[in-house]
Steps between C-alpha positions, in 0.01 A plus 500: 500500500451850648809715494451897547108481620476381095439131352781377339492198181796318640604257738804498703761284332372437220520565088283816387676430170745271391685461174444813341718845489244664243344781573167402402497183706647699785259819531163320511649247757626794664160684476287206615634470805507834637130539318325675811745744549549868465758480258249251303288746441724734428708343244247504207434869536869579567684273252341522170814364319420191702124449476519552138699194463332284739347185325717542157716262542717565196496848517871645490425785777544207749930548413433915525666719772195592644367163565827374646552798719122424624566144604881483638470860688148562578277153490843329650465807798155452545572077533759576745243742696250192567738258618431332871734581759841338463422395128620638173297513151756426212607227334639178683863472622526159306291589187536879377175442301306407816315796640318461824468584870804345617660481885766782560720210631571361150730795432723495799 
């Protein structure tokens, strides 16, 4: 879907991700669907602490302040940026480890 002028991974109403909270299922999810974005390209020159982790699955970094701060202020911001009109990105009213594009009316 196009949201912004930019292709978007995602599709209304449905899972990006689902039955995960870790950090290194979460960011490349994250990162795939906002791919051909700005911030995209940005992100691997601006978040080191990040890239350097990316693909090391047991790597402890995942759990470090840096990488945290990364995904639930800035990548979570950046989610939230992209979503269509009258849609949210986070995770699912009924399912806190469901992230996805969901309708703003599920809230209310």
């Amino acid at each position: 879907m196009k949201v912004n002028g930019f292709e978007i991974y995602a599709e209304k109403d449905q899972s990006v991700i689902s039955s995960t909270l870790r950090p290194q299922d979460l960011i490349p999810a994250f990162l795939h669907v906002i791919k051909d974005t700005p911030e995209y390209r940005s992100f691997w020159f601006n978040y080191p602490e990040v890239v350097e982790v990316m693909g090391v699955e047991d790597d402890p970094r995942w759990e470090s302040e840096a990488v945290l701060d990364f995904l639930n202020e800035r990548l979570m911001d950046i989610m939230a940026k992209y979503a269509p009109d009258g849609y949210y990105f986070g995770s699912h009213p009924g399912n806190g480890s469901d992230f996805g594009y969901w309708d703003g009316q599920l809230l209310d």
